[in-house]
C-alpha positions in Angstrom: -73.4 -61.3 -60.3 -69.5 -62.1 -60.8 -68.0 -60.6 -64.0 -67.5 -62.3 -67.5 -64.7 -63.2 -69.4 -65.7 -60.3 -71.4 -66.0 -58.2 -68.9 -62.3 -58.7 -67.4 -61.3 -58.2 -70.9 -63.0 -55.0 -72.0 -61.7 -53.6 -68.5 -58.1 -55.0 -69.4 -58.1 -53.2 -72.3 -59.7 -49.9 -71.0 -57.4 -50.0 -68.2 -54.1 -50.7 -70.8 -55.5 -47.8 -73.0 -54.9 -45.3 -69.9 -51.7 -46.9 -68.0 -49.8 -47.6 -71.4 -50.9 -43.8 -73.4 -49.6 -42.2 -70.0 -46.3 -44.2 -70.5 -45.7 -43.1 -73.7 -47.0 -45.7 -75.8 -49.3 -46.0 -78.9 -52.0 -48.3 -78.1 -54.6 -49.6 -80.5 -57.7 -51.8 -79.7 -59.6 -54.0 -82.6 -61.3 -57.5 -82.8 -58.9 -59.9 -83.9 -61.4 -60.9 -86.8 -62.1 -57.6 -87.7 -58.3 -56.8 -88.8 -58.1 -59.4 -91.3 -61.6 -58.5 -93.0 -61.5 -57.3 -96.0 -61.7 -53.4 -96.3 -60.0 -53.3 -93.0 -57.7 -49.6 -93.0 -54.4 -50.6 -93.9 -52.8 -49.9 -89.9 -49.1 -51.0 -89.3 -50.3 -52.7 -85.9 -46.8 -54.2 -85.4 -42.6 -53.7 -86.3 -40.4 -55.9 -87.1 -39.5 -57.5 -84.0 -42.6 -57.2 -82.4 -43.6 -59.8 -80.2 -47.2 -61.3 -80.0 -48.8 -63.3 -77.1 -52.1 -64.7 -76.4 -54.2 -64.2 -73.2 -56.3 -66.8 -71.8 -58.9 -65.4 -69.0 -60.0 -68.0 -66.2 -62.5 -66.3 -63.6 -61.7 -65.9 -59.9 -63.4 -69.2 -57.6 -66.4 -67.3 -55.7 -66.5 -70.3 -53.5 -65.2 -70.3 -50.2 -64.3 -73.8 -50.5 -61.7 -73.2 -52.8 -58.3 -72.5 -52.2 -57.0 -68.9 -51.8 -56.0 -67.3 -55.2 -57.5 -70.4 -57.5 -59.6 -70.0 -60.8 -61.9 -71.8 -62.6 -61.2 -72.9 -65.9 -61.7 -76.0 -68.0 -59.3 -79.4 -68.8 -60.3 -78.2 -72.5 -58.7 -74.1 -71.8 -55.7 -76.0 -69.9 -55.1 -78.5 -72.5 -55.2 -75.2 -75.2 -52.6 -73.3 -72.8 -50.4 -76.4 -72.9 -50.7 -77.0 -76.6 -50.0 -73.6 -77.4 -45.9 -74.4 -76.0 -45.5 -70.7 -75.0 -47.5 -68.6 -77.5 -50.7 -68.4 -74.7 -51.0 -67.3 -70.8 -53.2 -67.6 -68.5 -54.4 -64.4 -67.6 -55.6 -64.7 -64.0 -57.5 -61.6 -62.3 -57.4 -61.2 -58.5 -60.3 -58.8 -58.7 -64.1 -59.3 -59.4 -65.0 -55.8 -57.5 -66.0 -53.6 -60.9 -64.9 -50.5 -59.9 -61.4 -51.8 -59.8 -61.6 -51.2 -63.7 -59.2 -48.7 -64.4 -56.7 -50.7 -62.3 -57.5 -53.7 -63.4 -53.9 -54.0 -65.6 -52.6 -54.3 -61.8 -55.3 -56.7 -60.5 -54.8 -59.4 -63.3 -51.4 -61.7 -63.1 -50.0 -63.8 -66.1 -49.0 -67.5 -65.6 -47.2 -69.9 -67.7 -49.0 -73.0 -67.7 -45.9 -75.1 -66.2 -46.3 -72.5 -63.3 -50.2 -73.3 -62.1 -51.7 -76.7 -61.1 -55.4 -78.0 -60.4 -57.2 -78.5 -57.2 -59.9 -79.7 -58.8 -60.7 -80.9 -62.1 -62.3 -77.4 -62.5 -59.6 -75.3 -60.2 -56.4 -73.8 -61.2 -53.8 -72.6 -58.9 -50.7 -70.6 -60.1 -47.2 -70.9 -57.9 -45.5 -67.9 -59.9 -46.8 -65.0 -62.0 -45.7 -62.5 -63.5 -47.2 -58.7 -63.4 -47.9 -56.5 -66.3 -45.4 -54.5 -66.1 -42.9 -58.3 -66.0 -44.7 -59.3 -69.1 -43.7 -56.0 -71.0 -40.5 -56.2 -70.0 -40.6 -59.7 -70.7 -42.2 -59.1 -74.5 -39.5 -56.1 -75.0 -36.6 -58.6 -74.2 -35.1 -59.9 -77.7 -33.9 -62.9 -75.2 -37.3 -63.6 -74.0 -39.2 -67.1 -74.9 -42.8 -65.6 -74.1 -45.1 -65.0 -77.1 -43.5 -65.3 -80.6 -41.6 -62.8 -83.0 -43.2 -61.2 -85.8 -41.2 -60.5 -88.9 -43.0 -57.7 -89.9 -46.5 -55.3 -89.7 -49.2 -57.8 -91.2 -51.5 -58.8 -89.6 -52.5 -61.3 -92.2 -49.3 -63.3 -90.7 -51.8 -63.8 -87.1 -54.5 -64.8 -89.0 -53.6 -68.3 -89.1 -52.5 -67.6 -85.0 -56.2 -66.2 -84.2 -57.6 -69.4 -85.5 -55.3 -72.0 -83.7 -54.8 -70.2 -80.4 -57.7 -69.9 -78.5 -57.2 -66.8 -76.8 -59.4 -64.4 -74.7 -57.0 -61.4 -76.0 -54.0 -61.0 -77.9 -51.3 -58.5 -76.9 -48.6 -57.2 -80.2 -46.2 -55.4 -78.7 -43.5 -53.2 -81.2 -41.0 -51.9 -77.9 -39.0 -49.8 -80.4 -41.6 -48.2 -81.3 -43.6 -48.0 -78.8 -46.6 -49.6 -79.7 -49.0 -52.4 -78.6 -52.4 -53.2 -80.2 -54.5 -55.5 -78.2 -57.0 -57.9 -80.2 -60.1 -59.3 -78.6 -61.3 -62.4 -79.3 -65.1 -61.9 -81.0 -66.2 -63.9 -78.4 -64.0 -64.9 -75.2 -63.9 -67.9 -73.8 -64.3 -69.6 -70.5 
């Protein structure tokens, strides 16, 4: 059995949880929908100048027909990627062994769609990548064109972006003060 979608996401997120608490940050987990529900805690989940991008998930080719480091992943999730102009990565884990869990913010890499191409109509390669710790620095740069700025803590301000962007997971990440709240999509796609 090869992981899910939801499983590389859940262990993304445990696996942040540990890394980014021991670096110093605040970290905060939630289901996108459930933040804009009403009765939802009033939590400042963001700063002004927080960034915001959105993770897409494809799943490692099991195949050994298949090119060294490719993915699977739909025309429909690359068109979304490409449509989204910047605001959504692919998030492309090199793993599918479980117990690389509490790693697993080391075994995933983050492409830009102009850096991956297809094999197949149903395999996606990626030339460049960055790491996780290149897409905080990346997010915590005010020169950076990754993601989108937030003007201030709402979260009704993403509601509109959890709709459009068809994301797995969205990372908010506040570098002056430390913070980044992951939101899971309710259910991740392909």
């Amino acid at each position: 059995m090869l992981p899910s979608v939801r499983n590389h996401v859940e262990w993304l997120v445990c696996s942040l949880r540990f890394h980014l608490l021991r670096e110093g940050f605040a970290f905060l987990s939630f289901f996108a929908a459930q933040v804009s529900e009403a009765g939802f805690p009033h939590v400042d989940l963001t700063t002004p100048g927080s960034r915001a991008v959105g993770l897409r998930f494809a799943l490692p080719r099991a195949d050994s027909a298949s090119p060294a480091h490719s993915w699977c992943a739909s025309q429909l999730a690359r068109t979304a990627v490409r449509d989204a102009e910047g605001k959504l990565l692919w998030a492309l884990p090199l793993s599918v062994d479980p117990t690389d869990q509490q790693l697993m913010h080391q075994k995933v890499m983050f492409a830009r769609d102009g850096d991956t191409a297809w094999a197949a109509p149903d395999t996606l390669t990626a030339d460049d990548f960055l790491s996780f710790q290149e897409l905080m620095a990346e997010l915590g740069s005010p020169e950076t064109s990754l993601g989108w700025c937030l003007s201030g803590s709402s979260v009704a301000e993403l509601e509109n972006d959890f709709v459009t962007i068809p994301a797995s997971l969205f990372l908010l990440v506040s570098p002056t003060s430390r913070l980044v709240t992951a939101l899971s999509a309710k259910d991740p796609i392909d």
